[in-house]
C-alpha positions in Angstrom: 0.0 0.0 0.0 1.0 3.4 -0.9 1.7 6.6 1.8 -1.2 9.2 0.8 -1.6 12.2 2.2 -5.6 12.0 3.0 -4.1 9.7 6.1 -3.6 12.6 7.8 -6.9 14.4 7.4 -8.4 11.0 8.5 -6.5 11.3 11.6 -7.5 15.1 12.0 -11.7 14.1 11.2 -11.1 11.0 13.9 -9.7 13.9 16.8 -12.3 16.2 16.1 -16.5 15.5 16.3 -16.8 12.5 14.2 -19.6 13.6 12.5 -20.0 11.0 9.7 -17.5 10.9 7.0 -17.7 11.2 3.7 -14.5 10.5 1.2 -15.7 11.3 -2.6 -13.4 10.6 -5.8 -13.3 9.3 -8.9 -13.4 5.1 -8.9 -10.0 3.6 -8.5 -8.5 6.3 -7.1 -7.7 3.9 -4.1 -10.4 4.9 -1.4 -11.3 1.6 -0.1 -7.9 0.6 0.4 -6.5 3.5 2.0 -10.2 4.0 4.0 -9.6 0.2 5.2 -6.2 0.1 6.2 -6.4 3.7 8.7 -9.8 1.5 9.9 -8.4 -1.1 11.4 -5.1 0.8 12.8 -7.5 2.8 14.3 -10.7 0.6 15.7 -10.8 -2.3 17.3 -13.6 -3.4 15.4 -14.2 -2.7 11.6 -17.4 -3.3 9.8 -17.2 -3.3 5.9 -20.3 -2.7 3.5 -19.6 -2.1 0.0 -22.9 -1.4 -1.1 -22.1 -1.9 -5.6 -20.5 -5.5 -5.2 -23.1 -6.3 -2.0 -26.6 -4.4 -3.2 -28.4 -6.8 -0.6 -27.2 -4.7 2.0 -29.7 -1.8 1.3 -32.8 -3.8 2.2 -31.5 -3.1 5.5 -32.4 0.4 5.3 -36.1 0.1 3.8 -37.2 0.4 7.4 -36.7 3.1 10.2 -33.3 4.4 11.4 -32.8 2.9 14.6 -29.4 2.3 15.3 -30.2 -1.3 17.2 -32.2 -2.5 14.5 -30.2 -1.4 11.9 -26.7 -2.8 13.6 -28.9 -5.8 14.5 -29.3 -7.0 10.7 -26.1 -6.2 9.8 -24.8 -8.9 12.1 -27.1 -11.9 10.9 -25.2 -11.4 7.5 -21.8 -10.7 9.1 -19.6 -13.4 10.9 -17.0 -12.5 13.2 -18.1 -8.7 13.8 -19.0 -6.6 16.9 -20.5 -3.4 17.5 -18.7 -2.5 20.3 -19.5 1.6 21.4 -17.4 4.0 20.9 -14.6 1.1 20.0 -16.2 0.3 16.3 -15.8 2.1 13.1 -18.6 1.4 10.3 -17.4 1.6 6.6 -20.1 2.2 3.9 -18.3 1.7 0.5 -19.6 3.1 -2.7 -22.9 4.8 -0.4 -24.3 6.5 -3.8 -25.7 2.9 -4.4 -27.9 2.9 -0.8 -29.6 6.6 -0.8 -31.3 5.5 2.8 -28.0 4.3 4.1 -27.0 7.8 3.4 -29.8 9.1 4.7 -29.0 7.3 8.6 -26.2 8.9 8.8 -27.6 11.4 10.6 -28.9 9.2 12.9 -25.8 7.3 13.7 -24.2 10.9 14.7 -27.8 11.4 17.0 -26.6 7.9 18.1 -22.9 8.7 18.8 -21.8 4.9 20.0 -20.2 4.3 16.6 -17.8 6.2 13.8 -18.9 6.1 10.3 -16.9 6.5 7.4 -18.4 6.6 3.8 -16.9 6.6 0.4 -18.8 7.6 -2.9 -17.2 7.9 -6.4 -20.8 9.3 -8.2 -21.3 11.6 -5.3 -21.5 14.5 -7.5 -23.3 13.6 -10.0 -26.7 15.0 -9.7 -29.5 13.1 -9.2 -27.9 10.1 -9.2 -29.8 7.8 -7.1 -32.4 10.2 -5.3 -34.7 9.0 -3.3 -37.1 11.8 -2.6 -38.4 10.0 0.8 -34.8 10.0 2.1 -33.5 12.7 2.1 -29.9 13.9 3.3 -29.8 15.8 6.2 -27.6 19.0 6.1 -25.4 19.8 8.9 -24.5 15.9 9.7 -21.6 15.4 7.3 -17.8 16.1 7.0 -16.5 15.4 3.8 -12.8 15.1 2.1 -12.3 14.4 -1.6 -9.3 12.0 -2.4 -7.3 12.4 -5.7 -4.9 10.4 -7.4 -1.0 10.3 -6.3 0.1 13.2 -6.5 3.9 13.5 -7.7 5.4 13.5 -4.1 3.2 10.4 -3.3 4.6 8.9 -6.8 8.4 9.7 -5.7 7.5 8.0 -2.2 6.5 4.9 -4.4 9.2 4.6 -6.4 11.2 4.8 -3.0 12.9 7.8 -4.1 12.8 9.9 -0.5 15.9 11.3 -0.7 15.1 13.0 -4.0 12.4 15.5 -1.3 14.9 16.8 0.6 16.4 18.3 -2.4 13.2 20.1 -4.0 12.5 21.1 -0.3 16.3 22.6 0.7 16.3 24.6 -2.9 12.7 26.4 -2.9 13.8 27.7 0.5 15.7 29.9 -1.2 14.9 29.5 -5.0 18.7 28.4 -5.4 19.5 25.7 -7.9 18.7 22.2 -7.5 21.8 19.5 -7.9 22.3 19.1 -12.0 22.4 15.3 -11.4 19.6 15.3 -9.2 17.4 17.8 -11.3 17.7 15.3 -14.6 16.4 12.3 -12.1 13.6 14.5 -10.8 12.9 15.2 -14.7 13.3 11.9 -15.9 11.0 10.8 -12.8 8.7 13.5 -13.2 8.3 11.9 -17.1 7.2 8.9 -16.1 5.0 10.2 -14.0 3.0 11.7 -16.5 3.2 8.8 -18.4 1.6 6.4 -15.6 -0.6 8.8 -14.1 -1.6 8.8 -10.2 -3.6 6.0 -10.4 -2.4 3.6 -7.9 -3.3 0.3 -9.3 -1.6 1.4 -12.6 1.4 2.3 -10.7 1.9 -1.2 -8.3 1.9 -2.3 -12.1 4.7 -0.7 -13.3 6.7 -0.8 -10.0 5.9 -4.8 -10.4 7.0 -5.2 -13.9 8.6 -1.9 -15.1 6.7 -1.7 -18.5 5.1 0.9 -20.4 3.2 -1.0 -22.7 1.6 -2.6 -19.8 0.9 0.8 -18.6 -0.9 1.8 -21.6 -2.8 -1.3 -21.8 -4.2 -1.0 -18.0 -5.1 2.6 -19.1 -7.1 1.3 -21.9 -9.0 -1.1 -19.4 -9.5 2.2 -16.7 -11.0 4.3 -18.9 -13.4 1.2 -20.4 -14.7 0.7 -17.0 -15.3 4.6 -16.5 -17.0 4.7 -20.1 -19.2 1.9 -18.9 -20.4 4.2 -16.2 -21.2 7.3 -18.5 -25.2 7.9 -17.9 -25.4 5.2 -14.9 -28.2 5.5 -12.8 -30.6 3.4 -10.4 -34.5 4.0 -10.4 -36.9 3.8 -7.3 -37.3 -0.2 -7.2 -33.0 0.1 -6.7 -32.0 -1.2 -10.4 -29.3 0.2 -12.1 -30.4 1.7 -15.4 -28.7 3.4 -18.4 -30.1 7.0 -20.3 -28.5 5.6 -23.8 -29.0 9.1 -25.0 -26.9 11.1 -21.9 -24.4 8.4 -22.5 -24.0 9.5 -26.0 -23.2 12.8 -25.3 -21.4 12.3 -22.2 -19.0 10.1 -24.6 -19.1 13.0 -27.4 -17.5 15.5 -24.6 -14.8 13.0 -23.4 -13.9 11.9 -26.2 -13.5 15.4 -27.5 -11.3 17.1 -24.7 -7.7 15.3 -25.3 -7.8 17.5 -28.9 -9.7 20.6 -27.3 -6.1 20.8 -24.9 -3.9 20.2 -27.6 -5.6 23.1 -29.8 -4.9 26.6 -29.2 -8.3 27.5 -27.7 -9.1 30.2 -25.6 -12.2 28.2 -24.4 -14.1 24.9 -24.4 -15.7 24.6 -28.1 -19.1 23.1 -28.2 -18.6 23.2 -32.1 -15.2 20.9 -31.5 -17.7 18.0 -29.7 -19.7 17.8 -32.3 -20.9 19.8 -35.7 -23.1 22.6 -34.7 -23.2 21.4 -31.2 -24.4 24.2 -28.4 -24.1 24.3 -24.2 -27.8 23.3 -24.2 -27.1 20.3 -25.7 -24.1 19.2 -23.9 -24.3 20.9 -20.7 -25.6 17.5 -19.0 -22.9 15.9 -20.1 -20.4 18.1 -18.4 -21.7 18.4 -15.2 -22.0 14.6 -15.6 -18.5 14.0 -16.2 -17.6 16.7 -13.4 -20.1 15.5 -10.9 -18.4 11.5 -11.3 -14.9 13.2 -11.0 -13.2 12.8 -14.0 -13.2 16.0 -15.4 -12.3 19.5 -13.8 -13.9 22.8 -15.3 -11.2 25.7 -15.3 -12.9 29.0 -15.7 -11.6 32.4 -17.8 -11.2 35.5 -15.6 -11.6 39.5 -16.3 -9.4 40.4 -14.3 -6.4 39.4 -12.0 -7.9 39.9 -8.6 -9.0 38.3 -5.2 -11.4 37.4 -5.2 -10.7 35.5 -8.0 -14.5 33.8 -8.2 -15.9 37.6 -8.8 -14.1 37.9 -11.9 -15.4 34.9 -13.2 -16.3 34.0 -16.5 -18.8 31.7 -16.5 -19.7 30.4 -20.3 -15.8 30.6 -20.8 -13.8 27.8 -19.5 -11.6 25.0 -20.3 -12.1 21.2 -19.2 -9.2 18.8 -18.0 -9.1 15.0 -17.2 -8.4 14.0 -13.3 -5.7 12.2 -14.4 -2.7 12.5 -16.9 -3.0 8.6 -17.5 -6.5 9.4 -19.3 -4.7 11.2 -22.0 -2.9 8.8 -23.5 -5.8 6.4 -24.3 -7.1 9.0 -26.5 -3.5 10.4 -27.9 -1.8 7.4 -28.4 1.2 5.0 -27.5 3.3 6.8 -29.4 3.0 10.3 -27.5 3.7 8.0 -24.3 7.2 7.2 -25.9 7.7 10.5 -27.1 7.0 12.3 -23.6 9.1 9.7 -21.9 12.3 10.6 -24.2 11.3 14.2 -23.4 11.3 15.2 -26.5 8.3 17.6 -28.0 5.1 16.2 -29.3 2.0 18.0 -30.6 0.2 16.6 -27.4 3.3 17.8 -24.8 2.0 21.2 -23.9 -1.4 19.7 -22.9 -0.1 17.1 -21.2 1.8 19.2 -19.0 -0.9 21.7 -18.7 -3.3 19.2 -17.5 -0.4 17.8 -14.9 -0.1 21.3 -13.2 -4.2 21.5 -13.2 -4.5 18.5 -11.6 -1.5 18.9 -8.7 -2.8 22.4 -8.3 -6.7 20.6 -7.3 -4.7 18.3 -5.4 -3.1 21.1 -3.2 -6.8 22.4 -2.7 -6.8 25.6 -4.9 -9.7 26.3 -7.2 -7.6 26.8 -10.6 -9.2 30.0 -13.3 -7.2 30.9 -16.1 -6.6 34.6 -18.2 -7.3 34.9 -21.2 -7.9 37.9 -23.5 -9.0 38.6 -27.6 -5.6 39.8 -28.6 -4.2 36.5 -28.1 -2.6 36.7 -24.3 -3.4 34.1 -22.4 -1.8 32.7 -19.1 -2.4 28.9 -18.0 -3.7 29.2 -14.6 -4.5 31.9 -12.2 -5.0 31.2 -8.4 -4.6 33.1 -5.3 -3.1 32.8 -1.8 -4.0 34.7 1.4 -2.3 37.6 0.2 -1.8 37.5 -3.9 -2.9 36.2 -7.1 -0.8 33.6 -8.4 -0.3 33.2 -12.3 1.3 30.5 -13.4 2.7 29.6 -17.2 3.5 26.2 -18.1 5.8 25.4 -20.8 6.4 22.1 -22.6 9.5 23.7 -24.1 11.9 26.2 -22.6 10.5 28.9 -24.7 9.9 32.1 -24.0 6.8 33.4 -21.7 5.7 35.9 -24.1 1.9 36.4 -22.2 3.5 36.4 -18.4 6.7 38.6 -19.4 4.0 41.3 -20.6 1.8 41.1 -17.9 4.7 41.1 -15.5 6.2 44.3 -17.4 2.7 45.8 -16.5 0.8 44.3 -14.1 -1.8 47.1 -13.1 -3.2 46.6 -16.7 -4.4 43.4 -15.9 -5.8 43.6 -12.5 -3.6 44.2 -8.8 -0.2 45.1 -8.8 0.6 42.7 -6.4 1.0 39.1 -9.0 3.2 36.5 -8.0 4.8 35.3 -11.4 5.7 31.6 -11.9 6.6 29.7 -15.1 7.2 26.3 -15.0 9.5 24.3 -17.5 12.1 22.0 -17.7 15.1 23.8 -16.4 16.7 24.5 -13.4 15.0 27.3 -10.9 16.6 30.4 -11.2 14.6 34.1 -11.0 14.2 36.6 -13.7 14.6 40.0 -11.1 14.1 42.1 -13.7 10.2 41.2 -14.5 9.8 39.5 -11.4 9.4 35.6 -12.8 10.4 33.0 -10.6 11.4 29.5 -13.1 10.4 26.4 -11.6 10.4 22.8 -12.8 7.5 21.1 -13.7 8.4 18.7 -10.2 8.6 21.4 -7.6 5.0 22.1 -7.5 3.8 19.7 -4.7 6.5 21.0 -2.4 5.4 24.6 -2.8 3.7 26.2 -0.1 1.7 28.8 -2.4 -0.2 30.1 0.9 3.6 31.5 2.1 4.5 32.4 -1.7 4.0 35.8 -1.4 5.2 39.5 -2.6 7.0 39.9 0.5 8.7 36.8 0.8 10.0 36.6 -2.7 11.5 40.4 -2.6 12.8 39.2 0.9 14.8 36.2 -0.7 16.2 37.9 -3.7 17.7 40.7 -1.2 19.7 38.2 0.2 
């Protein structure tokens, strides 16, 4: 099993309330397995439900939500459980398939003798599974959402540890990182992209170190998210299919790997299909966002907190959860290409889509600038102090967009920008336009909240 960071929020919910816990994500992401394992370190008494593979389980929860009655029936199809108070832990996997089960949780909270953790990986998607005599109560939940590896996770399983403490020592102090170490982190960094943050995909490779494996497995992931497109279960609990949402959920997927790789300002409802409009396909977006496996990046006006005022909201760009769901769609090839590190037609988007994702991962919500005359900078966030742009570049290129907002940043909103630009080289800091350069692998070990105006003027004084 892999370290993940969510380990430690898990420890933070089980020291606080305990309200009822639920862990959303996109399927495969490794929930149940990392769920499990902090379980029964934790309890002394672990009871497991997984509601898709086990839909017996809901009948359970046709009747009312006492707590005795309920942990009653559980046991006569459990062996070797107990519900001991305040000593058990109850684990409802996949709860989107039991709306009542999610409905008790309120009442196992009233309750208090026993902790309840859920996972859900169609949370999101809306309407799925509503049962209109059950409803959720508000007020009665903590929730978390848990992402693929991350690349400091990925470094930690490839038992590469002493690569950190090199990334950490040099953004200290934006010095240079070691030459040889830098081309390892590169090289690393590469095949992370190439894998994704899937963790069964990545015991794969660590097992037998092979990238056509890697692609194949990808192949199979994304087949068993396809089969999901348009899921649904009706009143009498039976899992149905709306053959025409599918279609168009499948129209949008399909047509996002190209929609990166294109120089778009925005998402195209022409590039999904011909004549194709929002009120067509809008379902199918919020679909594939509400199951997790896409993420909707939105243009901004103007760079200034708060960021969400500024908001565009017909104007945004969509990105896959994972890097691993490109290459399905781009190809084998592009795999070896990126891998070599050489420069593809699909490299740029790749890497885009990498910073996107880490950038979710580190709990920002990610916008992006764009304006008619062609300038355009790849993400926009902000910290407790300043907006944050960021460029990314597949090549070491020049930055012309961020070198001319930089020059003149009260054209574009604040005058208080943090620049970054992330690339392949080494990080150094352009003091005259006030860039910092960054590789692509630094940015899990940046703490963006401490990245500020002051701090960066304080470190190039020294």
């Amino acid at each position: 099993m892999f370290y993940r960071e969510i380990i430690k929020k898990l420890e933070d919910w089980k020291n606080g309330p305990r309200k009822p816990l639920i862990v959303s994500g996109l399927r495969q992401v490794g929930k149940t397995t990392t769920i499990l394992d902090f379980c029964k370190k934790n309890y002394e008494n672990v009871v497991y439900i997984d509601f898709r593979n086990n839909r017996s389980y809901s009948e359970i929860f046709e009747g009312d939500f006492n707590i005795d009655r309920i942990t009653t029936l559980i046991s006569t199809k459990m062996s070797n459980i107990s519900f001991v108070p305040n000593k058990t832990i109850i684990f409802f996997d996949e709860i989107q398939e039991c709306a009542k089960a999610r409905a008790s949780l309120k009442y196992f909270y009233l309750d208090k003798r026993y902790d309840v953790i859920c996972s859900g990986s169609l949370l999101g998607v809306r309407n799925y599974n509503q049962d209109f005599s059950r409803s959720v109560s508000v007020g009665f939940e903590t929730f978390l959402t848990m992402y693929p590896l991350n690349f400091k996770e990925f470094l930690l399983a490839m038992h590469k540890k002493t690569l950190i403490q090199y990334i950490e020592k040099s953004l200290e102090n934006l010095s240079e990182i070691e030459p040889f170490v830098h081309e390892q982190l590169l090289e690393l960094f590469r095949s992370y992209l190439a894998i994704g943050g899937m963790p069964e995909i990545i015991s794969r490779f660590i097992e037998y170190k092979n990238y056509d494996n890697v692609f194949r497995y990808q192949n199979d992931l994304l087949t068993t998210y396809i089969n999901d497109f348009g899921r649904n279960i009706n009143s009498q609990n039976i899992v149905t299919r709306d053959n025409k949402l599918f279609e168009r959920i499948l129209l949008v997927y399909q047509s996002i790997p190209n929609q990166l790789a294109k120089e778009n300002n925005k998402f195209q409802y022409s590039n999904v299909q011909r004549g194709g409009r929002a009120s067509t396909f809008y379902d199918a977006i919020e679909w594939l966002i509400g199951a997790g496996l896409v993420y909707k990046v939105k243009n901004v006006k103007s760079i200034e907190i708060p960021l969400s005022f500024y908001q565009i909201e017909e104007q945004f760009k969509l990105y896959f959860a994972d890097t691993g769901l490109l290459f399905p769609s781009y190809g084998k090839a592009s795999q070896d290409i990126l891998l070599k590190g050489n420069s593809g037609v699909y490299k740029g988007s790749i890497y885009e889509n990498a910073v996107c994702t880490l950038l979710l991962r580190k709990g920002f919500i990610p916008y992006y600038f764009s304006k008619t005359n062609r300038l355009e900078i790849d993400f926009v966030i902000e910290n407790n102090e300043n907006p944050i742009v960021l460029e990314v570049k597949a090549t070491n290129s020049k930055s012309k967009s961020l070198n001319t907002i930089a020059a003149k940043q009260t054209n574009y909103g604040s005058n208080d920008f943090v620049c970054l630009k992330f690339y392949e080289k080494n990080i150094s800091v352009n003091k005259d336009l006030g860039i910092i350069n960054l590789p692509y692998y630094t940015i899990d070990f940046i703490d963006f909240n401490n990245f500020t105006k002051t701090k960066i003027k304080k470190i190039e004084g020294e």
